[in-house]
PLY file of the C-alpha trace (Angstrom):
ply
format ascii 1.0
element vertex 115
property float x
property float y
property float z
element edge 114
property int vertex1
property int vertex2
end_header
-72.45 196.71 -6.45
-71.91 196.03 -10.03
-74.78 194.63 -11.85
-75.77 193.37 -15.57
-79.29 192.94 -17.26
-79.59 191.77 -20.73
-82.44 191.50 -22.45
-83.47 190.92 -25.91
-83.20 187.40 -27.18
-85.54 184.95 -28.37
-86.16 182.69 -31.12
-85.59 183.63 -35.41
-85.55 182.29 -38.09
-82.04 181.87 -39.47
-81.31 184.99 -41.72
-82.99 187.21 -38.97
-82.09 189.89 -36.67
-82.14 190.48 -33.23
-80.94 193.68 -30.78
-79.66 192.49 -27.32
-79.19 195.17 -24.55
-77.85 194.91 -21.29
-78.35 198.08 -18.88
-75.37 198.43 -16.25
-75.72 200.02 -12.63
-73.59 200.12 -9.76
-70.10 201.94 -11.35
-69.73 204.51 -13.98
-70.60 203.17 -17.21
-68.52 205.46 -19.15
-65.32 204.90 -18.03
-65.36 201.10 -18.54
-64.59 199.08 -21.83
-67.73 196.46 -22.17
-68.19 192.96 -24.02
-70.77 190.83 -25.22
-70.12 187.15 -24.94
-71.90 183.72 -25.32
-71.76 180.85 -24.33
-73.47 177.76 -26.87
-74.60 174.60 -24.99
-71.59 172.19 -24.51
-69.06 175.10 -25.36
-67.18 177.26 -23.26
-67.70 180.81 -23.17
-66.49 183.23 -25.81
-66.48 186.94 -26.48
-67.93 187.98 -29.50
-67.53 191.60 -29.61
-66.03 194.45 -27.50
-66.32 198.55 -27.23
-64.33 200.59 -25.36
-64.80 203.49 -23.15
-65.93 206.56 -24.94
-66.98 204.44 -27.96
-64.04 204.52 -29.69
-62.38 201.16 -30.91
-64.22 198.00 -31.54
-63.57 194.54 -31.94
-65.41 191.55 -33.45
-64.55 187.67 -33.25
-64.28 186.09 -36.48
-67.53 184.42 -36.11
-69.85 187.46 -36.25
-67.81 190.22 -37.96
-69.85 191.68 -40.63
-72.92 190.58 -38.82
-72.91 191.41 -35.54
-72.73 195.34 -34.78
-71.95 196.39 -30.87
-72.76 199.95 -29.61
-73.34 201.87 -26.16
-75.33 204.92 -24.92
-73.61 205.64 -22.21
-75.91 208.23 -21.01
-78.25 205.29 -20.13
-75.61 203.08 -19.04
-76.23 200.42 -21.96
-74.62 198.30 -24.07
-76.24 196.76 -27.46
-75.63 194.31 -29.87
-77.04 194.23 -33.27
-77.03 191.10 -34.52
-78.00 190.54 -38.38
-78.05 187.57 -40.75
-78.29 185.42 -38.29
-77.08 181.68 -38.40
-77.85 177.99 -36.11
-74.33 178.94 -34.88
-75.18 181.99 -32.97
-77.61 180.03 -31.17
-76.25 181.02 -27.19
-76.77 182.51 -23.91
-75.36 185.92 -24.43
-74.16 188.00 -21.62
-72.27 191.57 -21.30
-69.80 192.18 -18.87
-67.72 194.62 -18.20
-64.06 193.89 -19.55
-61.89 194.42 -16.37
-64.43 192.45 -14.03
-63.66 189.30 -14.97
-65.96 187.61 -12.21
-69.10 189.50 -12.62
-71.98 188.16 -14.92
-75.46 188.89 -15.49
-78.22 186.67 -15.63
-77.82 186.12 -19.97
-80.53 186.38 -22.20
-80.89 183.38 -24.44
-80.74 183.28 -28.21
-82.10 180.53 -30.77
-81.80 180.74 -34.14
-84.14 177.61 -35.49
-86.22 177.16 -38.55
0 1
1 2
2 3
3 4
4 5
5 6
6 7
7 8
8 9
9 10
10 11
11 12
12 13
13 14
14 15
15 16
16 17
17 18
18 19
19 20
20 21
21 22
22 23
23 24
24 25
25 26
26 27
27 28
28 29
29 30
30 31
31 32
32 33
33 34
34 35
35 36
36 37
37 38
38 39
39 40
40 41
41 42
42 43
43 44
44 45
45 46
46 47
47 48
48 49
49 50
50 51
51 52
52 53
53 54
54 55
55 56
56 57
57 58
58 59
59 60
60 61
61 62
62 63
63 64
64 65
65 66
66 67
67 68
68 69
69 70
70 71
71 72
72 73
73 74
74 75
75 76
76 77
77 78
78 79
79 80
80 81
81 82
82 83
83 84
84 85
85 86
86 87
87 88
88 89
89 90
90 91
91 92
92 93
93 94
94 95
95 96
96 97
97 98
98 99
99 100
100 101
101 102
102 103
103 104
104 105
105 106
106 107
107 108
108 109
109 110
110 111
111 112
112 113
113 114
């Protein structure tokens, strides 16, 4: 079956960077468009950036464009996100998931940005 693991967050400093990666099993990574999302205590869940298949078109909420960077290698079946500049506001679970499976979710890997 279909499964997510992300890994990669932790606590920084505002201003700081983090990479996030989630490795995907269970379908054929290449042929899927992927998504990072997060989800801030109190807040609903929100997609912050998206790829699609063959790593051709991206797209960015308004939130992290500029910062945020989202790639895949797909010959490892994983999904990144480069996240610069970082920002109190970015503090989240983050999760990938795979854009047409809209019920299956990883475990998240949690993200503070504190001084």
């Amino acid at each position: 079956q279909v499964q997510l693991v992300e890994s990669g967050g932790g606590l920084v400093r505002p201003g700081g960077s983090l990479t996030l990666s989630c490795i995907a099993s269970g379908f054929v990574f290449s042929g899927y468009h992927m998504g990072w999302f997060r989800q801030a205590p109190g807040e609903e869940r929100e997609m912050v950036a998206s790829i699609m298949s063959g790593a051709r078109a991206t797209t960015y909420s308004d939130a992290v464009r500029g910062r945020f960077n989202i790639s895949r290698e797909d010959d490892k079946s994983t999904l990144y996100l480069q996240m610069n500049n970082l920002k109190s506001d970015d503090t989240a679970v983050y999760y990938c998931r795979r854009l047409d499976l809209k019920t299956v979710w990883g475990q998240g890997t949690r993200v503070t940005v504190s001084s």
